[in-house]
C-alpha positions in Angstrom: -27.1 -5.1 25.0 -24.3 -7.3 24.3 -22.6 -9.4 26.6 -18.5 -10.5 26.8 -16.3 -11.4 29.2 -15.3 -8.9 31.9 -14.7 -8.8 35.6 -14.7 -5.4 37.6 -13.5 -4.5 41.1 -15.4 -5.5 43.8 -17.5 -2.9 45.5 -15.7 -1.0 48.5 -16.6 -2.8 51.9 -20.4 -1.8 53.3 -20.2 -0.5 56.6 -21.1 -3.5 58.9 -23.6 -1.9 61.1 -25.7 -1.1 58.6 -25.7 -4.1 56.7 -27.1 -5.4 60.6 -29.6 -3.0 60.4 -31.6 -5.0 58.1 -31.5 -8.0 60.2 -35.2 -9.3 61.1 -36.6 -6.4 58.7 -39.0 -8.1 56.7 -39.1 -7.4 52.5 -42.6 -5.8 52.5 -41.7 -3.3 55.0 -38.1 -2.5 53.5 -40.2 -2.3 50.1 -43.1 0.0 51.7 -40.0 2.2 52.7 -38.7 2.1 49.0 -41.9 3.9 47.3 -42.8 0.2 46.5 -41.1 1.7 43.1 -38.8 -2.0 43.1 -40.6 -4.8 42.1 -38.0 -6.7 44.1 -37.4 -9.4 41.8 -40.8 -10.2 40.8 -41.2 -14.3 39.9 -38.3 -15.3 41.9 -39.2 -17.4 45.0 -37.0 -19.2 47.6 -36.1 -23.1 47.6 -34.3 -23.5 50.5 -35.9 -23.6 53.9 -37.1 -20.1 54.7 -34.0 -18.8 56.4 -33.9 -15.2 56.1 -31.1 -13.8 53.2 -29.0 -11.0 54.7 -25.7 -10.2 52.4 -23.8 -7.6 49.9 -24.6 -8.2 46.7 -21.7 -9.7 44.0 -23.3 -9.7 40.5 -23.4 -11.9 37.5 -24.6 -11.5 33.6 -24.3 -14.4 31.8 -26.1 -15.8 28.9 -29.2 -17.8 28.9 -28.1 -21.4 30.8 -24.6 -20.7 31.0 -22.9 -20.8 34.6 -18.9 -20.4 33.1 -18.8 -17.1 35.3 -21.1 -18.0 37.9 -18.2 -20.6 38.7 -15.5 -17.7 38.8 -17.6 -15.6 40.6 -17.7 -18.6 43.8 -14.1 -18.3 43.5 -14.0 -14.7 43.8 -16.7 -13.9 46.4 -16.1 -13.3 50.2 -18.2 -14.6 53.2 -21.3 -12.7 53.6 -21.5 -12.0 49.6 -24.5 -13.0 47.9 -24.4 -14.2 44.2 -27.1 -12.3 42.0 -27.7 -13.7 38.7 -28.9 -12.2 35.8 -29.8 -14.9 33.4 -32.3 -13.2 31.2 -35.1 -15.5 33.5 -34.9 -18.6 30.9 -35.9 -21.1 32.3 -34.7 -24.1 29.4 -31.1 -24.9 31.4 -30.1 -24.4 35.1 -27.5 -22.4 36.5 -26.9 -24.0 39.4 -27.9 -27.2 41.6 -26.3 -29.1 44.7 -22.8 -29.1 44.3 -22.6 -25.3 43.6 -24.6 -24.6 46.0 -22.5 -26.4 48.9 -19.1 -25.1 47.6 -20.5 -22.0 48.4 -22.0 -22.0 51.6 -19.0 -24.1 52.8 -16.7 -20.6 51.3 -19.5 -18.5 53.9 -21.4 -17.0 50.7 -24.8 -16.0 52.2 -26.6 -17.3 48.8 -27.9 -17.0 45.5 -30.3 -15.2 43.6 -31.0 -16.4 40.0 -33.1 -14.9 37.7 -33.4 -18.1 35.7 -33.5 -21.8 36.6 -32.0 -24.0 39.3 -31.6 -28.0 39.8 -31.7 -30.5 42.8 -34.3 -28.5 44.9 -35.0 -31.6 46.6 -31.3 -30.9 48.5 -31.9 -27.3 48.8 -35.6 -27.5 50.4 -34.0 -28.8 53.8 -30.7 -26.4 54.1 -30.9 -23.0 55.5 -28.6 -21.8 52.2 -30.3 -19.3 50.6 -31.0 -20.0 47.4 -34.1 -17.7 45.1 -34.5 -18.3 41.7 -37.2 -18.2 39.0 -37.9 -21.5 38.2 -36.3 -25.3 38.3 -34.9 -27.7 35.2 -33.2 -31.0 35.5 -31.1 -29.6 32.4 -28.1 -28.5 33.2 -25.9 -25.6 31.9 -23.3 -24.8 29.3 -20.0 -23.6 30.7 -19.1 -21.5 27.9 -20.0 -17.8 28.8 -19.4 -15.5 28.1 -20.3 -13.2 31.1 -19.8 -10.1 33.1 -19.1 -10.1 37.0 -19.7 -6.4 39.2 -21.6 -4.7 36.8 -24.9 -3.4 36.8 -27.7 -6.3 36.3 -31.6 -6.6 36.5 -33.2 -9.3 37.8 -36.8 -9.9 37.8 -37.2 -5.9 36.3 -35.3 -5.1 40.0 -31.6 -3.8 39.2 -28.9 -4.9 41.0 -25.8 -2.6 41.6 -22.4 -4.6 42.8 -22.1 -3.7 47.1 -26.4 -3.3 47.3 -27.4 -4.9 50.3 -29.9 -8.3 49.3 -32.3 -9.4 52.0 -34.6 -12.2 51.5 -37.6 -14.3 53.0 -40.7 -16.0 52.2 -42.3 -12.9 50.8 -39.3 -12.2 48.1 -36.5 -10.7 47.6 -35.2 -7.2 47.5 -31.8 -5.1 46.5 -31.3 -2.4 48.2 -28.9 0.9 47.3 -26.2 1.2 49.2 -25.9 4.7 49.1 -29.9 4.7 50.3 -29.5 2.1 53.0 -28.9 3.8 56.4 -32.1 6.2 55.6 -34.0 2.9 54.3 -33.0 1.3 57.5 -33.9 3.6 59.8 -37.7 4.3 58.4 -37.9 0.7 58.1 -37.6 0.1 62.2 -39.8 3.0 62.7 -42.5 1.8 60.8 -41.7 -2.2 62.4 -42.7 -0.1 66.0 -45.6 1.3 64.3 -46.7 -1.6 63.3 -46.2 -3.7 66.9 -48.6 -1.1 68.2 -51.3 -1.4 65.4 -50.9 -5.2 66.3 -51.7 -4.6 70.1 -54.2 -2.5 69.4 -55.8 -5.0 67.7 -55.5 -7.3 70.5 -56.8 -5.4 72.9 -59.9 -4.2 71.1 -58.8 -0.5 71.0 -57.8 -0.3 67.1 -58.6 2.9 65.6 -60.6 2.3 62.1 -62.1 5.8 61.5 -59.1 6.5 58.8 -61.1 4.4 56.5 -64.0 6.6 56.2 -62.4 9.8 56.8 -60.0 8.7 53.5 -62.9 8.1 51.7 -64.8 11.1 52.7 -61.1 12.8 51.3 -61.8 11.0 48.2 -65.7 12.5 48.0 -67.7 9.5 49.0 -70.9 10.0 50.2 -72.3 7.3 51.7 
């Protein structure tokens, strides 16, 4: 698919109790509540400190190690966005380093995910500014473009939609459709109290385990 220079409307404004929904909900369970059918951008991992990701997607195509539109994009995004970069994952130039990375969380962006390569992850390791990508050059980019801002991307076989709410921690990243996010949320804490009873149960020596053989007796073993 060919790429040129273009810039669509941002998406309308996500209600803001449920983009709080997803606070403290962990990727694994929002992605067990997503028919584990989104690889959630599979080979991206974070570089900052750990802090949890929480925003509203704002995304970028661009071409392989070109940042022209990443740049506009900064200048166009609103606190709370997040900056998701499809960069076809090459990993020869980087996208982005230090000095993009504290214009925008100075601007209130939450951060960044790049499906390509990043710079000066020595800076980023200590800051809670999110910042996922796939992997890290000391080359830096071409500020050419072209490249394409609030369209649909993909980004580590994950697609991206402009207004999809992005959460992140140590275990990934994950987009998730804002038309879908109220229902996600919702199964997401139900299985989150499931799961604190499983856990107590577990302390206190009560856990249930005959599932296991009953599945398997489903499945016609025989012991």
């Amino acid at each position: 698919m060919s790429i040129g220079f273009s810039i669509a409307p941002r998406a309308p404004a996500i209600d803001p109790a449920v983009l709080a929904a997803f606070e403290g909900v962990p990727t694994p369970i929002a992605s067990d509540n997503m028919a584990r059918l989104f690889a959630g951008g599979t080979g991206l991992r974070p570089y900052h400190d750990g802090t949890p990701l929480l925003g509203v997607a704002l995304t970028v195509r661009t071409r392989p190690g070109d940042n022209l539109m990443v740049h506009k994009a900064i200048d166009l995004a609103e606190p709370g966005d997040v900056i998701v970069i499809d960069a076809g994952g090459e990993l020869t130039n980087s996208i982005l380093g230090e000095i993009m990375t504290t214009l925008a969380a100075k601007k209130g962006i939450a951060g960044f995910v790049v499906d390509g390569a990043v710079r000066d992850t020595d800076s980023m390791a200590t800051r809670p500014f999110a910042v996922y990508a796939r992997g890290v050059t000391h080359r830096g980019p071409y500020k050419d473009g072209p490249g394409e801002i609030n369209g649909l991307i993909s980004v580590g076989g994950m697609p991206v939609r402009p207004g999809d709410i992005v959460i992140g921690d140590a275990d990934g990243v994950l987009a998730i459709p804002r038309d879908e996010a109220a229902a996600i949320a919702a199964l997401c804490h139900a299985q989150m109290e499931r799961e604190k009873v499983i856990l107590a149960s577990i302390a206190d020596g009560t856990v249930d385990r005959s599932w296991v053989d009953a599945t398997l007796a489903a499945r016609g073993f025989k012991p």
